[in-house]
LOKE-151013 format. One record per atom (N, C-alpha, C): residue in one letter; chain; residue number from 1; z, y, x; atom name. Coordinates in Angstrom, 2 decimals, always signed. Layout:
<pts>
   rest   kette    nr        up     north      east   atom
      a       A   NUM         Z         Y         X     CA
...
</pts>
This chain:
<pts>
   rest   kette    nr        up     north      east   atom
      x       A     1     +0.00     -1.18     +0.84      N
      x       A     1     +0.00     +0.00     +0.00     CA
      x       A     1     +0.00     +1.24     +0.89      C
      x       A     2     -0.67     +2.37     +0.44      N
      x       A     2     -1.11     +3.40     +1.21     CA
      x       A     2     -0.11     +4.48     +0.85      C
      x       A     3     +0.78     +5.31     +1.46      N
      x       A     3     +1.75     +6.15     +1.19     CA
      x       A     3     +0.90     +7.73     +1.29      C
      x       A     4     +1.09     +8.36     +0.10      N
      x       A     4     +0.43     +9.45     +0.05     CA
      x       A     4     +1.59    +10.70     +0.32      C
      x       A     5     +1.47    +11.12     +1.13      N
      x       A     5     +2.02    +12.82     +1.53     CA
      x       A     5     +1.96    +13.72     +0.68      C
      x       A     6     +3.06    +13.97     -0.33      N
      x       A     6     +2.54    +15.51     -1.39     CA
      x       A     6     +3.34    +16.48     -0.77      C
      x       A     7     +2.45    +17.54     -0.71      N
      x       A     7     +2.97    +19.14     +0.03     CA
      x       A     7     +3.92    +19.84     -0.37      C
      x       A     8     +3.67    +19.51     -2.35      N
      x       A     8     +4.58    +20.58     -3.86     CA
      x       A     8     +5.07    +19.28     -3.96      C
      x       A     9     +5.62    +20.40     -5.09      N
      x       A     9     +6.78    +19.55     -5.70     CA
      x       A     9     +6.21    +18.95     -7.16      C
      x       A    10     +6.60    +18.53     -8.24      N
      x       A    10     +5.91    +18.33     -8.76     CA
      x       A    10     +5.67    +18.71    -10.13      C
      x       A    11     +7.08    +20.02    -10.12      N
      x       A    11     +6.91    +21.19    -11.26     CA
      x       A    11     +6.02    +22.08    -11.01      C
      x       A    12     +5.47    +22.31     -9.73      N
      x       A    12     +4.43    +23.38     -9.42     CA
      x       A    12     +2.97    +22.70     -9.71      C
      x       A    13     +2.84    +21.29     -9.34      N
      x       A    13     +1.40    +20.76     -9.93     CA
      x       A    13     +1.63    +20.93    -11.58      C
      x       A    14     +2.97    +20.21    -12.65      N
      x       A    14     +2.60    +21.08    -13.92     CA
      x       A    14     +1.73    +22.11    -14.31      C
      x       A    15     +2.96    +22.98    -13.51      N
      x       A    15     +2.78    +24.55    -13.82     CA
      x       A    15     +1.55    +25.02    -13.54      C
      x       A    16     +1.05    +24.41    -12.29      N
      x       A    16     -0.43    +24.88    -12.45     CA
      x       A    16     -1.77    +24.38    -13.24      C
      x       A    17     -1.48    +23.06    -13.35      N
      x       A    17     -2.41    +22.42    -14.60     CA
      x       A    17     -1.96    +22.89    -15.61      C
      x       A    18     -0.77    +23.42    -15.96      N
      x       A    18     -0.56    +24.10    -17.46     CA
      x       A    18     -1.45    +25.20    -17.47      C
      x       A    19     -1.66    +26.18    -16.50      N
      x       A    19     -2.36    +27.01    -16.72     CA
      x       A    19     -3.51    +27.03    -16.39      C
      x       A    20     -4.18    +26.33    -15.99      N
      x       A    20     -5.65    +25.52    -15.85     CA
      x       A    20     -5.74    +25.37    -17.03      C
      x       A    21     -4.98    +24.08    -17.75      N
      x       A    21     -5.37    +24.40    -19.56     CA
      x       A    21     -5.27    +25.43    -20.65      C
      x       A    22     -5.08    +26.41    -20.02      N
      x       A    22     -4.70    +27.64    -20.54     CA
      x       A    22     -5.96    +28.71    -20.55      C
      x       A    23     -6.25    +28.50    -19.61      N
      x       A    23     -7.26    +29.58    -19.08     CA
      x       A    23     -9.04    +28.09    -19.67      C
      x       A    24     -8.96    +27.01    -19.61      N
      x       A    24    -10.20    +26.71    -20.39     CA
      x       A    24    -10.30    +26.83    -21.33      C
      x       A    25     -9.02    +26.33    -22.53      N
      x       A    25     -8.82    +26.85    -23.69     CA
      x       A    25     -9.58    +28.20    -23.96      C
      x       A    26     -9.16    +29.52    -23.40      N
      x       A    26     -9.59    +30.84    -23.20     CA
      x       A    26    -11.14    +30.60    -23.26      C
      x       A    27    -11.94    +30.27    -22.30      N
      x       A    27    -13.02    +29.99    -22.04     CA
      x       A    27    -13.80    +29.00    -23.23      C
      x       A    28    -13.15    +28.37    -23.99      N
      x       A    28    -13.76    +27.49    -24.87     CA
      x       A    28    -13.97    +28.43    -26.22      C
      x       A    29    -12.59    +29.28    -26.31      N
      x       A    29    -13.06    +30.27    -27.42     CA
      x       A    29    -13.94    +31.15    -27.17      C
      x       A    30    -13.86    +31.63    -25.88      N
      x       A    30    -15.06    +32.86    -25.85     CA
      x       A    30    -16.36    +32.14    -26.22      C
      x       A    31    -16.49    +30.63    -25.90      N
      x       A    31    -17.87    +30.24    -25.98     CA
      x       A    31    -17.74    +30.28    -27.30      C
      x       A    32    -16.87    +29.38    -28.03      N
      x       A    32    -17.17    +29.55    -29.58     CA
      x       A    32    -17.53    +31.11    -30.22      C
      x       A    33    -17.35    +31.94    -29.88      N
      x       A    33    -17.28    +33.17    -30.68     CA
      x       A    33    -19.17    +33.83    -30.09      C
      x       A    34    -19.93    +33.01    -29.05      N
      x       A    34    -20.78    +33.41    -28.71     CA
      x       A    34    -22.03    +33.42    -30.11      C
      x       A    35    -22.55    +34.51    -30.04      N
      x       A    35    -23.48    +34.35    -31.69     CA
      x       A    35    -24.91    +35.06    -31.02      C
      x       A    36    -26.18    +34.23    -30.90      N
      x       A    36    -27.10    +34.72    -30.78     CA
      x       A    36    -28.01    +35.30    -31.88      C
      x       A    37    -29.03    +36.14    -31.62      N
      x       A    37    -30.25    +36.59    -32.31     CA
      x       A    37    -31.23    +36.73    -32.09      C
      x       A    38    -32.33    +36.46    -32.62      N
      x       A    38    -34.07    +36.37    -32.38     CA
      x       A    38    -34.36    +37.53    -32.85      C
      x       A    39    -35.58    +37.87    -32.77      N
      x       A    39    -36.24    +38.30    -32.78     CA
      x       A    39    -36.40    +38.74    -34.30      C
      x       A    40    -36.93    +37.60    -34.82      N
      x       A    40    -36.97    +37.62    -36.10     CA
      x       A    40    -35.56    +38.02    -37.57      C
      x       A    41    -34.45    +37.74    -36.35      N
      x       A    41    -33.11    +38.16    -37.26     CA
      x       A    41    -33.25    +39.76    -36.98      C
      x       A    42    -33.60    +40.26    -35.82      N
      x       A    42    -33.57    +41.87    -35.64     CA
      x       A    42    -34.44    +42.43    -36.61      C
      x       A    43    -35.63    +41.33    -36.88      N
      x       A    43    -36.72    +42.01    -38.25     CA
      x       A    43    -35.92    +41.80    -39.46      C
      x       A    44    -35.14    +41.23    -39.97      N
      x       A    44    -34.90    +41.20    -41.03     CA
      x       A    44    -33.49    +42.72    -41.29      C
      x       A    45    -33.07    +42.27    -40.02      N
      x       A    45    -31.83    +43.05    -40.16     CA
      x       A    45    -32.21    +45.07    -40.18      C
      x       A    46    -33.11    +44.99    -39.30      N
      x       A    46    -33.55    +46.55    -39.16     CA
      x       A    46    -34.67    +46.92    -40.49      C
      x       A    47    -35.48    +45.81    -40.53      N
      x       A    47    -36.49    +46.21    -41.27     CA
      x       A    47    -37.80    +46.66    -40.81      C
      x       A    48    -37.73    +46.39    -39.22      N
      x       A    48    -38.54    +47.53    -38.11     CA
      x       A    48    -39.60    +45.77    -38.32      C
      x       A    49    -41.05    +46.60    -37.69      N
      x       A    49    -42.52    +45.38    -37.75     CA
      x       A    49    -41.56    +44.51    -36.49      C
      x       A    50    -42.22    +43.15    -36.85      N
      x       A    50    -42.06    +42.54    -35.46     CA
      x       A    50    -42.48    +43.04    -34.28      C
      x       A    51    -43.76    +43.96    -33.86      N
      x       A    51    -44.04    +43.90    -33.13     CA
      x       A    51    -43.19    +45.62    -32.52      C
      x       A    52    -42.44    +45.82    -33.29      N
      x       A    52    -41.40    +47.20    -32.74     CA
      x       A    52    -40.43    +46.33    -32.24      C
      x       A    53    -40.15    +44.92    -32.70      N
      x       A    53    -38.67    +44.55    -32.18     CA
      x       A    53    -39.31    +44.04    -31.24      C
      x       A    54    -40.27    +43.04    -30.94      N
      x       A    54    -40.94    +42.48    -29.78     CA
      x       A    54    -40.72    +43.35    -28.69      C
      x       A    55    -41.16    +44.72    -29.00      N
      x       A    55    -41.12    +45.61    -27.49     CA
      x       A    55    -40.25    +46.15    -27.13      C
      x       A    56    -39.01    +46.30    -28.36      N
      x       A    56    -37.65    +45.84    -27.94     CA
      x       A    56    -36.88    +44.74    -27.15      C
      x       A    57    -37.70    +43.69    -27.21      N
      x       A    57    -36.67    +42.55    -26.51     CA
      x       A    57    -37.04    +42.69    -25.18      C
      x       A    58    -38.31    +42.81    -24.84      N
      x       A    58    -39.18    +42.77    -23.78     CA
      x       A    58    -38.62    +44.25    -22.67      C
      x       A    59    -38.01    +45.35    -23.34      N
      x       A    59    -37.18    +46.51    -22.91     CA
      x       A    59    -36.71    +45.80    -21.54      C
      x       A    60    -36.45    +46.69    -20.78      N
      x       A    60    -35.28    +46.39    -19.01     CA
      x       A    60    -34.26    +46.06    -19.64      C
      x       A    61    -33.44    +47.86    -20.46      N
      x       A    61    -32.95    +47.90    -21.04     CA
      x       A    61    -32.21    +47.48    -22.31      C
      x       A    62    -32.72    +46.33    -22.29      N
      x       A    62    -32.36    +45.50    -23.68     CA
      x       A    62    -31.81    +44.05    -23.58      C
      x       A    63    -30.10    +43.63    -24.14      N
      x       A    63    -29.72    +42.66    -23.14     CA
      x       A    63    -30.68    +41.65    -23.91      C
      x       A    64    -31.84    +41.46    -23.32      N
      x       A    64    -32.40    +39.76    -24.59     CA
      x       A    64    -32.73    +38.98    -22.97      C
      x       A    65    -33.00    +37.77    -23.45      N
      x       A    65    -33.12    +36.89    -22.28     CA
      x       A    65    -34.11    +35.53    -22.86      C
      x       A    66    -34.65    +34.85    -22.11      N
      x       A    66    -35.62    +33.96    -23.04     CA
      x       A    66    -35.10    +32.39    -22.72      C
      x       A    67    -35.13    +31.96    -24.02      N
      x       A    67    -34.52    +30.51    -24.36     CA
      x       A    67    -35.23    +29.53    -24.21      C
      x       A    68    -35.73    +29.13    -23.66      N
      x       A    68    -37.30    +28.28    -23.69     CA
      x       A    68    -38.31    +29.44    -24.14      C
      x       A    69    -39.03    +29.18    -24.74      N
      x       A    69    -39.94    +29.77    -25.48     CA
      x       A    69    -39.55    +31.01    -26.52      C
      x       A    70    -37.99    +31.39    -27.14      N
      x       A    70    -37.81    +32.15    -27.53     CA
      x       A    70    -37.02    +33.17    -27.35      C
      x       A    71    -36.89    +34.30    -27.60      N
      x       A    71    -36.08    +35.43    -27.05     CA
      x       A    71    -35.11    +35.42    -27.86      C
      x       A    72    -33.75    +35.38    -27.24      N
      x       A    72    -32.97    +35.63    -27.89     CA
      x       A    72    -31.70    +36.84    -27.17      C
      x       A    73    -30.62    +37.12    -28.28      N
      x       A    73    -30.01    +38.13    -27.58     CA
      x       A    73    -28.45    +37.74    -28.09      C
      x       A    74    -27.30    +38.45    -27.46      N
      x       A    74    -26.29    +38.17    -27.91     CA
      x       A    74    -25.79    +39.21    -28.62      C
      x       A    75    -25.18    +38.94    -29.68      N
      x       A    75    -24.84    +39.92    -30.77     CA
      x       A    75    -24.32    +41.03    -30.31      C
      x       A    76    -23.08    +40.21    -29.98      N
      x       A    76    -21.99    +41.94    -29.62     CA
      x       A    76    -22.68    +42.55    -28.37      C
      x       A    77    -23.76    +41.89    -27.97      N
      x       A    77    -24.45    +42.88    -26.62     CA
      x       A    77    -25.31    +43.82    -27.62      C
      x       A    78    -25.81    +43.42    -28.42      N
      x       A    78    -27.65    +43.95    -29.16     CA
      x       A    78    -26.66    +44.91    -29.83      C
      x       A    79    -25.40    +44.87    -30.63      N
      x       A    79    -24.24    +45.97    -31.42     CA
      x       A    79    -23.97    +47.22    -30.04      C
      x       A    80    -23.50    +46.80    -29.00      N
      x       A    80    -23.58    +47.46    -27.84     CA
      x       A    80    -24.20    +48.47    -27.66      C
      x       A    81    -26.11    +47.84    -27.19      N
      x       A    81    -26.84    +48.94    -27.08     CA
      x       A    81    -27.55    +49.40    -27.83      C
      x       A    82    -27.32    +48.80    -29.61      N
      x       A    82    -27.18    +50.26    -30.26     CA
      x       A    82    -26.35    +51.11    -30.62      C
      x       A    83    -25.69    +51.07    -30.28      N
      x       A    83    -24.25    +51.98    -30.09     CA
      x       A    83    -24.90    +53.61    -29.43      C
      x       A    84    -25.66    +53.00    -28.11      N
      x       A    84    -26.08    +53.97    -27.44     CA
      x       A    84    -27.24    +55.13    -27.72      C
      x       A    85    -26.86    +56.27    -28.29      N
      x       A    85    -28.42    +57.06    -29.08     CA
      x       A    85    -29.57    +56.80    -27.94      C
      x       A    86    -30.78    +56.80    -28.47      N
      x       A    86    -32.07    +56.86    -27.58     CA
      x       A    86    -32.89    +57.86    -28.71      C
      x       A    87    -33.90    +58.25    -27.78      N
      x       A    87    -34.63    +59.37    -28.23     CA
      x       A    87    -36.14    +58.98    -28.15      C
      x       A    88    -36.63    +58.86    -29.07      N
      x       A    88    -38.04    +58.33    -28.96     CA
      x       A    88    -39.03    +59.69    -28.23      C
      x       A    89    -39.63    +59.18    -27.31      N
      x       A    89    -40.51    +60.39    -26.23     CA
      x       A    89    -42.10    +60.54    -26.20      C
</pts>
């Protein structure tokens, strides 16, 4: 039998896997609360042609990112930057 050397003690390995499960927990809700949108939800929701939201997603400026084949964006980002006035030029 092979005698293993521990450094801690073995309330501090707890204590730190307690908060290892603490902090994924954290991380598991943020993922749950993640809510995407297409393209096509920005047409329904604004009312604007597809092809105004298209050149919206396609923006620097615009958090969208592409999913395979479709663009999508994250809510509370797309609430974000319209938050911000823009001025049509």
């Amino acid at each position: 039998m092979t005698n293993l050397k521990v450094d801690h003690n073995l309330s501090e390995t707890v204590q730190l896997l307690s908060e290892l499960c603490e902090k994924i927990d954290t991380v598991e809700e943020k993922v749950k609360a993640l809510r995407f949108v297409t393209i096509n939800d920005v047409v329904k929701a604004t009312g604007w042609t597809k092809g105004t939201v298209c050149a919206l997603f396609n923006r620097a400026d615009f958090p969208s990112c592409d999913f395979g084949k479709t663009k999508v964006a994250e809510l509370s980002a797309v609430i974000k930057s319209f938050s911000v006035p823009r001025r049509k030029e």
